[in-house]
C-alpha positions as CSV (number, residue, x, y, z in Angstrom):
1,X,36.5,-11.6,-14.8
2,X,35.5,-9.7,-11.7
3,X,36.8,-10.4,-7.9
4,X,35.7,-9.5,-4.7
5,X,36.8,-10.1,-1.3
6,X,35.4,-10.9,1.8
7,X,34.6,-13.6,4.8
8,X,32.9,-16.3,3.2
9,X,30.5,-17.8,4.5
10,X,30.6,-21.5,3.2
11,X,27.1,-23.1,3.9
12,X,28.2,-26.9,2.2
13,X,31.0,-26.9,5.1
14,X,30.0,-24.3,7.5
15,X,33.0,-22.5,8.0
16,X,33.9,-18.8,7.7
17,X,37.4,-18.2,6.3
18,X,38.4,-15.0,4.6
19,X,38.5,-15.3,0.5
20,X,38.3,-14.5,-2.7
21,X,35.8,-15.0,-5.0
22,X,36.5,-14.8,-8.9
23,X,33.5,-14.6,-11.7
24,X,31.6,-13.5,-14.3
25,X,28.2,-13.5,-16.1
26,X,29.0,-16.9,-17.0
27,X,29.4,-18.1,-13.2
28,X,32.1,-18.5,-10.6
29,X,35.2,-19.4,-11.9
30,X,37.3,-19.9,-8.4
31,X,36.9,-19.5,-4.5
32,X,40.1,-19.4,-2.6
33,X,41.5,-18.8,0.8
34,X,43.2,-16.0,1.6
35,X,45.3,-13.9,3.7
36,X,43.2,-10.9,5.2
37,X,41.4,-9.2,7.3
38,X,37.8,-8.5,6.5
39,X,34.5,-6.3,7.7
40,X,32.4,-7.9,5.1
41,X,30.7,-11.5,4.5
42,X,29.6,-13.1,1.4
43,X,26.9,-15.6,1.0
44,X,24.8,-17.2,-0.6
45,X,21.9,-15.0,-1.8
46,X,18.1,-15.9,-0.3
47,X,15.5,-17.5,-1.7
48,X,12.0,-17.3,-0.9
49,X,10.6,-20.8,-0.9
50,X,6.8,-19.7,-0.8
51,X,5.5,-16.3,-2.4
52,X,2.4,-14.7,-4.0
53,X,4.3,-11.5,-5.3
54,X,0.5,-10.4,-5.9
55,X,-0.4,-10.2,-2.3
56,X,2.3,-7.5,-2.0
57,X,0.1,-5.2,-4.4
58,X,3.0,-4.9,-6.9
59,X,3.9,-6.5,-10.0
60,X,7.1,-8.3,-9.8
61,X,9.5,-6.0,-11.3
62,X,8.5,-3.3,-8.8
63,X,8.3,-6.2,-5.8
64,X,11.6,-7.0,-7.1
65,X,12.7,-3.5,-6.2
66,X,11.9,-4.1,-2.4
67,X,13.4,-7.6,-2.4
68,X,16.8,-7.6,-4.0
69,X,18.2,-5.0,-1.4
70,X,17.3,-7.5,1.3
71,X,19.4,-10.5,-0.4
72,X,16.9,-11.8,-2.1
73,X,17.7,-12.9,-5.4
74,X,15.0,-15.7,-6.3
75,X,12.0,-15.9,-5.0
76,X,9.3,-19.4,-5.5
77,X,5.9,-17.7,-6.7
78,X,2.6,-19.4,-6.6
79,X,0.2,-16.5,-9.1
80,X,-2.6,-18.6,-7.5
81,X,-4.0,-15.2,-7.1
82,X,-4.3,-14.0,-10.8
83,X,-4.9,-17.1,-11.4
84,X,-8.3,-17.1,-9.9
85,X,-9.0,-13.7,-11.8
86,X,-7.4,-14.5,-15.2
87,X,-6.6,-18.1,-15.4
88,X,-3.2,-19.1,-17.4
89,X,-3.5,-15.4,-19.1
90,X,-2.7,-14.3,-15.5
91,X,0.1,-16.7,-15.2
92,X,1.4,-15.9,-18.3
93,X,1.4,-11.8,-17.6
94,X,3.5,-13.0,-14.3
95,X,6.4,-14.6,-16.2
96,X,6.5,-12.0,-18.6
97,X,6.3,-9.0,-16.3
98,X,9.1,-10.7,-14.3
99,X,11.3,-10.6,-17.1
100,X,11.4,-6.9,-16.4
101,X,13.7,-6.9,-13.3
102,X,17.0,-9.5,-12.8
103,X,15.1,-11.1,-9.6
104,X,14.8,-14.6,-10.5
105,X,11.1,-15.5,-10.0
106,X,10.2,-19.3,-10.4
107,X,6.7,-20.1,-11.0
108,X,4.4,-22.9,-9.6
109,X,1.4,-23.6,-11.7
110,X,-1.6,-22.9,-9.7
111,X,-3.2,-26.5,-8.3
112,X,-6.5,-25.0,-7.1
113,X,-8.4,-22.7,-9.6
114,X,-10.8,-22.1,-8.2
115,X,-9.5,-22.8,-4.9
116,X,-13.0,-25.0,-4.6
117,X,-16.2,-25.2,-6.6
118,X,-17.9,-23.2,-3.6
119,X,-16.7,-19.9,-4.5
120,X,-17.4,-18.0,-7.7
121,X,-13.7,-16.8,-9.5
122,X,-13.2,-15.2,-12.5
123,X,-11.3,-18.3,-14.1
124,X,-10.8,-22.0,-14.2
125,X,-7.6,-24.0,-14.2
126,X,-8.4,-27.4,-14.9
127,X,-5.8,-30.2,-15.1
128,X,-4.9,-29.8,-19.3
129,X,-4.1,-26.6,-18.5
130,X,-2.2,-27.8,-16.1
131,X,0.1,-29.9,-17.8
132,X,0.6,-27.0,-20.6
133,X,2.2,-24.9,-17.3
134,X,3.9,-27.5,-15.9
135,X,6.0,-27.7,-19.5
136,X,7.0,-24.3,-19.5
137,X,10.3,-23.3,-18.9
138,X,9.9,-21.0,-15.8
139,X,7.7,-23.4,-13.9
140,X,9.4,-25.5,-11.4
141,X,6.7,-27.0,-9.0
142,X,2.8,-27.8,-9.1
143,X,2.0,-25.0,-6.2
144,X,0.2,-25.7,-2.8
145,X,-2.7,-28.2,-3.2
146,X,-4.9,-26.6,-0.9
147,X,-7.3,-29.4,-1.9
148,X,-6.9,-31.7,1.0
149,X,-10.8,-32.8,1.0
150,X,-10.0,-33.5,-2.9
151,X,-6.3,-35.3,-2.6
152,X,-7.8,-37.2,0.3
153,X,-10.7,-38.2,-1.1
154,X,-9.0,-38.9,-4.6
155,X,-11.0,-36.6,-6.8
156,X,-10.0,-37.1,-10.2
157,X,-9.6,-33.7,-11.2
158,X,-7.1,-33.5,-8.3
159,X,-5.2,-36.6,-8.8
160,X,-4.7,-35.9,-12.4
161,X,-3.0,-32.5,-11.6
162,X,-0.5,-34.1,-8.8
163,X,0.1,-36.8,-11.6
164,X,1.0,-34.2,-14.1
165,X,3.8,-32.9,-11.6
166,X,4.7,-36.0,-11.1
167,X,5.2,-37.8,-14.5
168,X,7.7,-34.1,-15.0
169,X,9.3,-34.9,-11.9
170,X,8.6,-32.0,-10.1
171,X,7.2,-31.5,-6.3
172,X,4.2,-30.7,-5.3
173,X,3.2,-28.1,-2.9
174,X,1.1,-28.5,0.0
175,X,-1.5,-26.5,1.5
176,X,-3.5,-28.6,4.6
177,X,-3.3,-26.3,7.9
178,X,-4.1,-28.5,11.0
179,X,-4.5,-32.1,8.8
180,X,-3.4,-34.5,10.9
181,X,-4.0,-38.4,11.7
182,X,-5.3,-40.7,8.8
183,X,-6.1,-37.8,6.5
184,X,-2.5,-36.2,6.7
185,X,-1.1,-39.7,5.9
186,X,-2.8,-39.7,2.4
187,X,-2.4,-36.6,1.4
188,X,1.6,-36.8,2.1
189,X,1.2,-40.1,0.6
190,X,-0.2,-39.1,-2.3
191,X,3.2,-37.1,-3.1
192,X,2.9,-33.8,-1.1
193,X,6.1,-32.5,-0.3
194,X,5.9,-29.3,1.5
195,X,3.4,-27.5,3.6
196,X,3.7,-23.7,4.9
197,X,0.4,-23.9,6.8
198,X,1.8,-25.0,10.2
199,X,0.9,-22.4,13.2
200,X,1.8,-25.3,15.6
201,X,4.3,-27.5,16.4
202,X,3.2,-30.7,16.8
203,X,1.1,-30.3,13.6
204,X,4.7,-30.0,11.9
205,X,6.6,-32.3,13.4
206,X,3.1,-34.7,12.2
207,X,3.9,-33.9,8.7
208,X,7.9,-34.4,8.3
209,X,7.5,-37.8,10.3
210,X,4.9,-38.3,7.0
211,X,7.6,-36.9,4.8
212,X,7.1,-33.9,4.2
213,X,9.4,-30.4,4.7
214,X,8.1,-27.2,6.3
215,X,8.5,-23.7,5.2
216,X,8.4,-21.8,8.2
217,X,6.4,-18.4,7.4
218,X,6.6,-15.5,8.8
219,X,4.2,-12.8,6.5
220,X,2.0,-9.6,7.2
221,X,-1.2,-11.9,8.5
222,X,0.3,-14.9,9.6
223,X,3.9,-15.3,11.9
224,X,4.7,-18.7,12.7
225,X,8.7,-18.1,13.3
226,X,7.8,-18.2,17.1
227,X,5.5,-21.3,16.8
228,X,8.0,-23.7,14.7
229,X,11.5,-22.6,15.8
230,X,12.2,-25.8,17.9
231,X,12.0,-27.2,14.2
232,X,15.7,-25.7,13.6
233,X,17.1,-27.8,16.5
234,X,15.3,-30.7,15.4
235,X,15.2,-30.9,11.5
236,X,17.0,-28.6,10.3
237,X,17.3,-30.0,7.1
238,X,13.8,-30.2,6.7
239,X,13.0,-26.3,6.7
240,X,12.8,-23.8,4.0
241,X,12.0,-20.0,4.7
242,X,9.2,-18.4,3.6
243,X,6.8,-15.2,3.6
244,X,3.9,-16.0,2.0
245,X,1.7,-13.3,2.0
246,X,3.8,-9.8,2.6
247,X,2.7,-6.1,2.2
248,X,5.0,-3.5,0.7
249,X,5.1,-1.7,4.0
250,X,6.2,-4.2,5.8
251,X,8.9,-5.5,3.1
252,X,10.2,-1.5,3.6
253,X,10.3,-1.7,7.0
254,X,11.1,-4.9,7.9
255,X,12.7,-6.7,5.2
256,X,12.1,-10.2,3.5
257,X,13.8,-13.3,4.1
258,X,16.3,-11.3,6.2
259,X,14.0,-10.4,8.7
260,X,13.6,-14.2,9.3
261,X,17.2,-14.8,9.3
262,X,17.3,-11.5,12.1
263,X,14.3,-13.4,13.9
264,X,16.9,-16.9,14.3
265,X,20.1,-15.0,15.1
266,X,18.2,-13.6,17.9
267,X,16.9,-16.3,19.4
268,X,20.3,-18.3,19.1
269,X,19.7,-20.3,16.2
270,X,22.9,-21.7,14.5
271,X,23.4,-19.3,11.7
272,X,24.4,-22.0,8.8
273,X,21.2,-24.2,9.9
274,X,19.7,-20.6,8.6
275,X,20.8,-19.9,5.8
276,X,20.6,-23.4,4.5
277,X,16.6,-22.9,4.9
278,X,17.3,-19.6,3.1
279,X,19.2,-20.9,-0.2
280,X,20.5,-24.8,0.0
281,X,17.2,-26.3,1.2
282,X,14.9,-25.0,-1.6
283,X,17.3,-24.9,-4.6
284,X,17.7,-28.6,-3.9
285,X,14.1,-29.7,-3.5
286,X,12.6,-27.1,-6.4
287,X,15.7,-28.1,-8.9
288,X,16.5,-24.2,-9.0
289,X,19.3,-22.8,-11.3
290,X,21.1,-20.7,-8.6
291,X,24.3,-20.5,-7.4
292,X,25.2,-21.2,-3.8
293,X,28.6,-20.2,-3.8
294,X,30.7,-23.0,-5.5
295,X,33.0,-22.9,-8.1
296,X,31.2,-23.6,-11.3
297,X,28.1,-22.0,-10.2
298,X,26.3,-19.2,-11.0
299,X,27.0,-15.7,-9.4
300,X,24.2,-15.5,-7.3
301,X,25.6,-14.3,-3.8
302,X,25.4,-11.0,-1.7
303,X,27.4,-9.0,1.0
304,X,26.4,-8.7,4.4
305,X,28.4,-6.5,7.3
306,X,28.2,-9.3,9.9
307,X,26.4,-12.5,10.4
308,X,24.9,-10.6,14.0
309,X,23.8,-7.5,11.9
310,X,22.8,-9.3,8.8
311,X,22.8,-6.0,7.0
312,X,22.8,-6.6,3.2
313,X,25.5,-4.3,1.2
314,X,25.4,-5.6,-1.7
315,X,23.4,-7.9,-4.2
316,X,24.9,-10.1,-7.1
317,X,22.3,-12.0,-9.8
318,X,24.3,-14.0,-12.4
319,X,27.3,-12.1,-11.7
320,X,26.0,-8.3,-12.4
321,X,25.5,-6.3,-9.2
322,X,21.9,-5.4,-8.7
323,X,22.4,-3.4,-5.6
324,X,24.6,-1.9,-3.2
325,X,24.1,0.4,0.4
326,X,25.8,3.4,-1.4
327,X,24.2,3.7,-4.8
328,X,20.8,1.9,-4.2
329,X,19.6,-0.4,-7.5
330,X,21.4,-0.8,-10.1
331,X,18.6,-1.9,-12.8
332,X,16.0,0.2,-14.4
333,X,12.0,0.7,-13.2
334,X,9.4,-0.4,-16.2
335,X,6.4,0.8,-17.1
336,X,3.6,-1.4,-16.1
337,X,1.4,-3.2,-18.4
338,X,-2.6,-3.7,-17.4
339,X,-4.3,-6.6,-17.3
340,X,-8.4,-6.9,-15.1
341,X,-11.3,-9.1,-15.1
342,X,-13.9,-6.8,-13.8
343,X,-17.3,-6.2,-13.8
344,X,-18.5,-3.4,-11.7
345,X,-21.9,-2.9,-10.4
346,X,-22.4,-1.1,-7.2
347,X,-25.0,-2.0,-4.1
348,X,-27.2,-0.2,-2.1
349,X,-28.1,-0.7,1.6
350,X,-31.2,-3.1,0.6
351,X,-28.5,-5.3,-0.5
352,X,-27.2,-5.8,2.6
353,X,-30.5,-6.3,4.4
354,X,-30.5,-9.7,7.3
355,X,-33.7,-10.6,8.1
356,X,-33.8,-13.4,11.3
357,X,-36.2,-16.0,10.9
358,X,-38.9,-17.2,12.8
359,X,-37.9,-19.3,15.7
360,X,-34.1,-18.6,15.7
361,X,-32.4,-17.9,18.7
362,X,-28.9,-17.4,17.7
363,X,-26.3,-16.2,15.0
364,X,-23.1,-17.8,14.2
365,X,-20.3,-15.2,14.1
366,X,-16.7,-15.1,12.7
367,X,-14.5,-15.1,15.2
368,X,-11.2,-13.8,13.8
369,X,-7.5,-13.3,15.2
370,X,-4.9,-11.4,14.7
371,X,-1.7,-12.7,12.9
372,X,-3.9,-16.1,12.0
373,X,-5.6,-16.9,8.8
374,X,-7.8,-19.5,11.0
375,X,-10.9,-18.2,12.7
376,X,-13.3,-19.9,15.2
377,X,-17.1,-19.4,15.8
378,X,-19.0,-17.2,18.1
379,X,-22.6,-17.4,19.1
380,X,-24.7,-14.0,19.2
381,X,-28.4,-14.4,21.0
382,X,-30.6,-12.4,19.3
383,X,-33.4,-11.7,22.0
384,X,-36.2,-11.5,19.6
385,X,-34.1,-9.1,16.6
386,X,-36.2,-9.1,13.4
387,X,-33.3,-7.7,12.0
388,X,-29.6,-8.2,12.4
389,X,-27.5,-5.4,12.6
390,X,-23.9,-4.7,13.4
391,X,-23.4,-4.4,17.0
392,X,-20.1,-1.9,18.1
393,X,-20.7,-2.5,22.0
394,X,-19.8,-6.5,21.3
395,X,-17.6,-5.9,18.2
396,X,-19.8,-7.8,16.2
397,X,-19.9,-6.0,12.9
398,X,-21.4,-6.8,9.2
399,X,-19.3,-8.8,7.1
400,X,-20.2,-8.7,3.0
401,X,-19.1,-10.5,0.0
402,X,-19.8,-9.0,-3.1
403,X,-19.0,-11.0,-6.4
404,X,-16.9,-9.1,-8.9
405,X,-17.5,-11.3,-11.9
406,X,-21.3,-10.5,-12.4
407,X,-24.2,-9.4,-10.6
408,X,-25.5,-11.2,-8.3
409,X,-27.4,-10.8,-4.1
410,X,-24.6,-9.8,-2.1
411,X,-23.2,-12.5,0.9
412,X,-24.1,-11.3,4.3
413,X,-22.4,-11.9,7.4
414,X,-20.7,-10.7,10.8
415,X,-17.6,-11.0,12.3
416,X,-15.9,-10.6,15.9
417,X,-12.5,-9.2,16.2
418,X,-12.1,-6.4,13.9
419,X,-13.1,-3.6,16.6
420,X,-14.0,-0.9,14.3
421,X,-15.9,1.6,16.2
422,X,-16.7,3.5,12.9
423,X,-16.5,3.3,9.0
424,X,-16.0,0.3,6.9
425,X,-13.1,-1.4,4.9
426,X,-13.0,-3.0,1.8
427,X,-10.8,-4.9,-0.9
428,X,-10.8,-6.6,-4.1
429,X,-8.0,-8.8,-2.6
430,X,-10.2,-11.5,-1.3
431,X,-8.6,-14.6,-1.3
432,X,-8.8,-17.3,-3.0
433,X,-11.6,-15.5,-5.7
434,X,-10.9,-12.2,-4.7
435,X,-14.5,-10.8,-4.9
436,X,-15.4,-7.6,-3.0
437,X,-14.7,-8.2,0.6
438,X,-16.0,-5.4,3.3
439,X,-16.3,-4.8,7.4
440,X,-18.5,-2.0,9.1
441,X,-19.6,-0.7,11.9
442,X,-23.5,0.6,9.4
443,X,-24.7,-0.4,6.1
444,X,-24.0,3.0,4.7
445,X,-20.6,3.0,5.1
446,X,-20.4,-0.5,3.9
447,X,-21.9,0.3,0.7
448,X,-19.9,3.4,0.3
449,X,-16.3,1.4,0.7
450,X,-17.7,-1.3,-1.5
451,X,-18.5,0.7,-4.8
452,X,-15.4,2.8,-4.4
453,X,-14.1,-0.6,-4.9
454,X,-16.1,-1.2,-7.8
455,X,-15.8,2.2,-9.4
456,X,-11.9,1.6,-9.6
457,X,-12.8,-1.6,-10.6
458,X,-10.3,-3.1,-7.9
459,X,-8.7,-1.7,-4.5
460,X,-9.0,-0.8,-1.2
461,X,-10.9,1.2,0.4
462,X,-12.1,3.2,3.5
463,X,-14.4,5.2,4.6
464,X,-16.0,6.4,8.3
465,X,-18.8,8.8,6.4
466,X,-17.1,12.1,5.8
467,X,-14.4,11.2,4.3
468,X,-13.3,8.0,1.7
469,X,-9.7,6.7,0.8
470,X,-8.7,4.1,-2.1
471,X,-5.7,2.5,-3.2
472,X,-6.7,1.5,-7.0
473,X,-5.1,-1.9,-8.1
474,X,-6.1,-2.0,-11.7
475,X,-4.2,-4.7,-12.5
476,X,-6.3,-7.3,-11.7
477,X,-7.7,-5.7,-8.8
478,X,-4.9,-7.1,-7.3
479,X,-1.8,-5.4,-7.8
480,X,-0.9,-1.1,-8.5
481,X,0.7,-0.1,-11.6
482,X,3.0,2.4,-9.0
483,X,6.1,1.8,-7.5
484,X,6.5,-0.1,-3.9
485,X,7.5,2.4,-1.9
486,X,4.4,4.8,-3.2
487,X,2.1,1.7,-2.8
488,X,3.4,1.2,0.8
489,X,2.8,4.9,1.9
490,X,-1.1,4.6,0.3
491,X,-0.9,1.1,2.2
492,X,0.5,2.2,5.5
493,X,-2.5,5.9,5.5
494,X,-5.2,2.9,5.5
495,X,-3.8,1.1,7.8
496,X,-3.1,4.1,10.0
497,X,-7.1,5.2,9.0
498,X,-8.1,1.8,9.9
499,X,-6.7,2.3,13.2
500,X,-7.9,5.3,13.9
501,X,-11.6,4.1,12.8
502,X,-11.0,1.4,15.8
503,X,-9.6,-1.5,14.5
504,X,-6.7,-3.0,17.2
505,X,-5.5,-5.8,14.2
506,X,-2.2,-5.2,13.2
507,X,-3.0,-5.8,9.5
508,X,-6.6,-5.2,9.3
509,X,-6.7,-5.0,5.3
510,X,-4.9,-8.4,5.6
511,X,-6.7,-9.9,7.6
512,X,-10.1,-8.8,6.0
513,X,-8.7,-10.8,2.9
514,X,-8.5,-14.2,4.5
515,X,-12.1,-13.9,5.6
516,X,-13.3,-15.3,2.7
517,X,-10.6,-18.0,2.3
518,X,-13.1,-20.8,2.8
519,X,-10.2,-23.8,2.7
520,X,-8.8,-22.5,6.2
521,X,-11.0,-23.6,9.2
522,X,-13.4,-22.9,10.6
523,X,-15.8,-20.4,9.6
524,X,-15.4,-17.8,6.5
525,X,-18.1,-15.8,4.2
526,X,-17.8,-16.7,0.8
527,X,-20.0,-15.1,-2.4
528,X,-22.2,-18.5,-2.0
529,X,-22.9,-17.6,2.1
530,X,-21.5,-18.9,5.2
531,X,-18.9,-21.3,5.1
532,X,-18.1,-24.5,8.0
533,X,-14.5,-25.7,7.3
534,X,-14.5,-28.2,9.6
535,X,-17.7,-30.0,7.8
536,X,-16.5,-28.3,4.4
537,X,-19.9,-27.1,3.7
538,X,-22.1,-24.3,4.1
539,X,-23.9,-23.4,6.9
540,X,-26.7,-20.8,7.9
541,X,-26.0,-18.2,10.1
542,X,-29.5,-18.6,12.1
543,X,-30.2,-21.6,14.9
C-alpha cells in the first residue's frame, strides 16, 4: 500500500478538508481526515468527454504524452477520422496503439462512415459493423450521429446503428449544430444524449430542455467556453468538458481539459460545478471504469498546487504515478506502427481551370470564420469574367478538393476569409473524408502544396513559390509517427509561415480542414463540388 497526503478535494460532497489517501494498483483502500496543514490538492483526475486523438496529428500513446501532465487520465475518443480512411482496421489500430501508454482511452464506434453518401472516403462503416464495435471491450458509446437529416428522417441505415447502441445500453452521441424546433425534438427523441456542437446559447439550453447534456468545447478551431458558460449557473449537472479537435501546439502551450477548468476559475465559476463536468458527469453517463476519489475505487486522481492555479504536479492512473513537475513522465515512448490508405496522383494547373458560363452574373463564395467550423455565403459579381480566378484585393481565393482515394477531376472553389496574400496551404486532414484540401492566392502554388501532399502520401503543406514546407503524417495521412512536442514545433513553423503568407486566422491549417466538412452549415467544397447545408444538397457556384 502507498499513501499520500494532501487537501482533498471531495467532488460527491464538495468540501476541501485535509487527508489521506491510502491505495494501490488494485484501488483505493481508505480516505480519511486528518490533522495538517497542506500546499497540495488532490482530485479527481479529468476526463475528456469528446476527443478525436487523430486531429492532434499524433497517435495516442504520443497524445497521451501531452495529456497526462495536464490531469488527464481518460479521455472519450471518437476515431471517426481513421475511420473514414480505414474503416474498423482504423478503429482497431486505435485501441491497440492505445495500449501503448497508461492513458485510458475509451472508444466510440464511429456512427457516420462516411460522414454522408456525398463525399468520397476511403471506407465504409455500415451498421453490422457496427454492432461488431459496439461488443468490444473498449467501446463505451455509439459516437456523434452527425446524421441529423438521416435520424430525423428515419433512414434505416441510421436507425439500425442507434438501435445497436441501444439494445447494449449504451448512449449515443450527438452531432446536430444549430437543430432546433421540430427537427431537434426527433432527433433527441430518437435517443440522442449529448451534443458538443453548441456555439450558442439558446441552441443549448433548446437541447437539454429535449433531454439532452452538452459538452462544452473549447478546441484549436472552435471555442465555445465564452458562448455556453451561463450553462454552469444554470445546469450544471448537465455539462461535460470537452476539446474536440486540439493541435499539439496548443495542448503544449495551453493545456487540455485544464485550460477549461483555468477558463471557469477565472470567470467565477464554482470550482466543484467544474470539475464535476471534468470527471463525475461523463464517467456516469459513458459507464467509465475510473475512480473518482472514493474508497473502493480505482486510483485514478492527480495533484494540483491550488484550486486558483490549477497547476497539475502530479498524475496517478490505477494507482502507478504517470507523472510528476520534477521528473516529467514516468512511462516509456513506443515506436510507432504505420498504417495509410493512399493513392497518390498529382495535378496540374489545367486541373484547376473555372470556366463561368454563359449568362452568369455571380459566384457563390465560402465565407469562413475564425474559431467556427460554420461558414456563411458570399456573392462575387463577375462583370463579364470568362474565367474565375482568385482575387487577393477581396480575399477571395481558390479553394480545391482533391480525392485521395483514386483519380478523379479535382473540386473547384473559392473562399473569403483566409487572407493569404501569397502561397497556398494544404492538408490530407480534411474532415470528415479527409481528401486533399488546399487555399491560394495562384494555381501554381496550389498545385505545388497539393502534390507535396500527395508525394508524402499525407500532410501538410506550404508553399509561397520559392520555398515549400511539409509535415508528413504517414499514418493515415492523418497522424506523424514523431513525438508531440517535435510535431508541434513542425505544426507551430506552418502556422507561423501561414501567417507570414497573410493569413490573420488563428488556426489556418485548422480551419482549412473544416472546409470540406459538408454536415456543418452552410456552404463547404466537397470532392463531389459545392455543398448547401442548409438544403443538404449541392449547389453550383454560378447564378
Amino acid at each position: 500500500m502507498k499513501s499520500i497526503s494532501g487537501n482533498i478535494i471531495d467532488i460527491h460532497n464538495q468540501e476541501i478538508y485535509p487527508g489521506r489517501v491510502v491505495f494501490s494498483k488494485n484501488g483505493i483502500d481508505s480516505i480519511e481526515k486528518i490533522d495538517g496543514d497542506f500546499n497540495s490538492y488532490i482530485l479527481p483526475g479529468l476526463i475528456d468527454a469528446h476527443v478525436h486523438i487523430e486531429s492532434s496529428m499524433l497517435v495516442p500513446s504520443a497524445f497521451s504524452r501531452l495529456v497526462v501532465p495536464r490531469g488527464t487520465i481518460g479521455v472519450v475518443t471518437d476515431p471517426h477520422e481513421i475511420g473514414n480512411v480505414l474503416g474498423v482496421a482504423g478503429v482497431e489500430y486505435m485501441i491497440e496503439e492505445s495500449r501503448n501508454s497508461p492513458l485510458k482511452c475509451f472508444f466510440g464506434a464511429p456512427s457516420c462512415v462516411p460522414a454522408t453518401p456525398l463525399e468520397s472516403s476511403g471506407a465504409i462503416i455500415d451498421s453490422r459493423q457496427i454492432e461488431s464495435l459496439l461488443d468490444k471491450p473498449e467501446v463505451f458509446a455509439l459516437s456523434e450521429m452527425m446524421n441529423y437529416p438521416g435520424v430525423v428522417n428515419n433512414d434505416e441505415e441510421v436507425r439500425l446503428k442507434i438501435q445497436a447502441a441501444h439494445d447494449r445500453n449504451m448512449p449515443v452521441d450527438g452531432h446536430a449544430p444549430g437543430l432546433k424546433g421540430e427537427g431537434l425534438k426527433k432527433y433527441a427523441a430518437a435517443g440522442i444524449s449529448t451534443d458538443h456542437e453548441c456555439f450558442e446559447l439558446d441552441e443549448a439550453l433548446e437541447k437539454i430542455n429535449n433531454g439532452m447534456k452538452i459538452q462544452i468545447r473549447q478546441g484549436s478551431a472552435a471555442k465555445n467556453f465564452d458562448a455556453l458558460v451561463d450553462l454552469f449557473d444554470l445546469y450544471p449537472d448537465k455539462l461535460m468538458l470537452c476539446t474536440d479537435d486540439s493541435h499539439p501546439d496548443e495542448l503544449l502551450k495551453f493545456g487540455h481539459i485544464d485550460k477549461l477548468i483555468r477558463l471557469g476559475i477565472k470567470k467565477g465559476i464554482d470550482i466543484f460545478k467544474l470539475l464535476r463536468a471534468a470527471s463525475l458527469i461523463p464517467v456516469q453517463h459513458y459507464n467509465l471504469p475510473v475512480g473518482l476519489l472514493r474508497q473502493g475505487d480505482a486510483a485514478d486522481f492527480i495533484v494540483i498546487d491550488s484550486p486558483e492555479n490549477f497547476h497539475v504536479l502530479e498524475t496517478y492512473i490505477d494507482g502507478v504515478k504517470v507523472f510528476d513537475n520534477k521528473s516529467g513522465l514516468l512511462f516509456p515512448e513506443m515506436e510507432v506502427k504505420k498504417i495509410n490508405h493512399f493513392v497518390p496522383h498529382l495535378i496540374s494547373v489545367k486541373d484547376l481551370e473555372v470556366n463561368v458560363p454563359e449568362g452568369s452574373s455571380k459566384a457563390k463564395v465560402i465565407k469562413c470564420f475564425d474559431g467556427e467550423l460554420v461558414t456563411d455565403t458570399l456573392f462575387f459579381y463577375l462583370s463579364g469574367k470568362k474565367q474565375m480566378t482568385s482575387s487577393v484585393e477581396k480575399d477571395i481565393l481558390k479553394l480545391v478538393v482533391v480525392d485521395r482515394y483514386q483519380n478523379k477531376p479535382v473540386s473547384v472553389g473559392f473562399i473569403n476569409g483566409f487572407g493569404l496574400t501569397s502561397g497556398a496551404i494544404a492538408s490530407s486532414v480534411a474532415h470528415d473524408s479527409h481528401n486533399v484540401v488546399a487555399v491560394g492566392v495562384n494555381d501554381k502554388d496550389i498545385v505545388r502544396a497539393v502534390n507535396e501532399v500527395m508525394n508524402n502520401t499525407g500532410g501538410l503543406a506550404l508553399t509561397d513559390g520559392e520555398f515549400t514546407h511539409v509535415l508528413p503524417l504517414p499514418v493515415a495521412g492523418l497522424m506523424s509517427d514523431k513525438g508531440g512536442e517535435e510535431v508541434a514545433c513542425d505544426y507551430e513553423l506552418l502556422e507561423k509561415k501561414a501567417h507570414h503568407l497573410g493569413s490573420a486566422l488563428k488556426a489556418p491549417f485548422m480551419t482549412l480542414s473544416f472546409m470540406a466538412l459538408l454536415v456543418i452549415p452552410k456552404l463547404k467544397l466537397g470532392d463531389k463540388g459545392l455543398f448547401d447545408g442548409d438544403k443538404f444538397e449541392f449547389t453550383s457556384i454560378f447564378e
